[in-house]
C-alpha positions as CSV (number, residue, x, y, z in Angstrom):
1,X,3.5,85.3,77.7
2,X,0.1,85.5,79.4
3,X,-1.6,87.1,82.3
4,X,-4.4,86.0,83.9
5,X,-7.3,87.4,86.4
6,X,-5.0,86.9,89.4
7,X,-2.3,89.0,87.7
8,X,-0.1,85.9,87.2
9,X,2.5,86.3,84.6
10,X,2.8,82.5,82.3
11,X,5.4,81.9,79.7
12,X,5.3,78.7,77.7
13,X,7.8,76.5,77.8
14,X,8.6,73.0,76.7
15,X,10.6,69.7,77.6
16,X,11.9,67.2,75.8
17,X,11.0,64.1,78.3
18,X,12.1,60.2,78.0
19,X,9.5,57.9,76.8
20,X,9.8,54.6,78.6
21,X,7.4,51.4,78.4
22,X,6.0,50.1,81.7
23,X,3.9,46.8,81.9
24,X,6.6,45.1,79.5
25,X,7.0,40.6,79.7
26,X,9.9,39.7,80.9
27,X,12.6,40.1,78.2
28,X,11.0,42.4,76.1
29,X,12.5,45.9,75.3
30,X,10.9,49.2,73.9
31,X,12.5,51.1,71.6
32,X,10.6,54.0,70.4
33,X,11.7,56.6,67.7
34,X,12.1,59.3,68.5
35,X,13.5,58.2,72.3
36,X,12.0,61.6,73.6
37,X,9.1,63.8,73.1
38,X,8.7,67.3,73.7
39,X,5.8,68.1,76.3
40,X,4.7,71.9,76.0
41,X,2.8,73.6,78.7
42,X,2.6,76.6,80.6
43,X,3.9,77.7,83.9
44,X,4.4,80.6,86.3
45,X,7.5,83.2,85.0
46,X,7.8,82.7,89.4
47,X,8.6,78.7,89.4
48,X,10.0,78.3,85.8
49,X,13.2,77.4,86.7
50,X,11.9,74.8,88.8
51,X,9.9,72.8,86.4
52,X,12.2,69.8,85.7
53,X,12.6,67.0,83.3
54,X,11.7,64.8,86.1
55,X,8.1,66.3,86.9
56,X,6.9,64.7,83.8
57,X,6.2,61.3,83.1
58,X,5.6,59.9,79.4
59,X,4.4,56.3,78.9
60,X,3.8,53.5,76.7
61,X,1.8,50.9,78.6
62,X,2.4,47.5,76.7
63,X,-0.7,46.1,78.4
64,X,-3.0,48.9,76.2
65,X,-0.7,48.2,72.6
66,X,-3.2,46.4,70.3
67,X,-2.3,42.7,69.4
């Protein structure tokens, strides 16, 4: 746990979040391995039972793989 200047109390905490492919031709499928990975960050001991899963967004832009 940290405080900072503003007497904010942060714990860190991690996720494990989905990794999904976006910008994919039709008919093509990513399968990535592991199918998750975990994001680590800090957050407020006040909102840390609101940081969700679903805040996060982890992805692997097909356009940007190398040929």
């Amino acid at each position: 746990m940290e405080t900072n200047d503003d007497n904010v109390t942060m714990s860190n905490m991690s996720l494990d979040v989905p990794i999904r492919g976006i910008n994919l031709p039709a008919k093509t499928q990513l399968k990535t391995f592991p199918s998750k990975t975990k994001v680590s960050f800090l957050v407020d001991l006040k909102r840390i039972r609101e940081v969700k899963v679903s805040d996060f967004d982890v992805v692997v832009d097909y356009t940007t793989l190398p040929d």
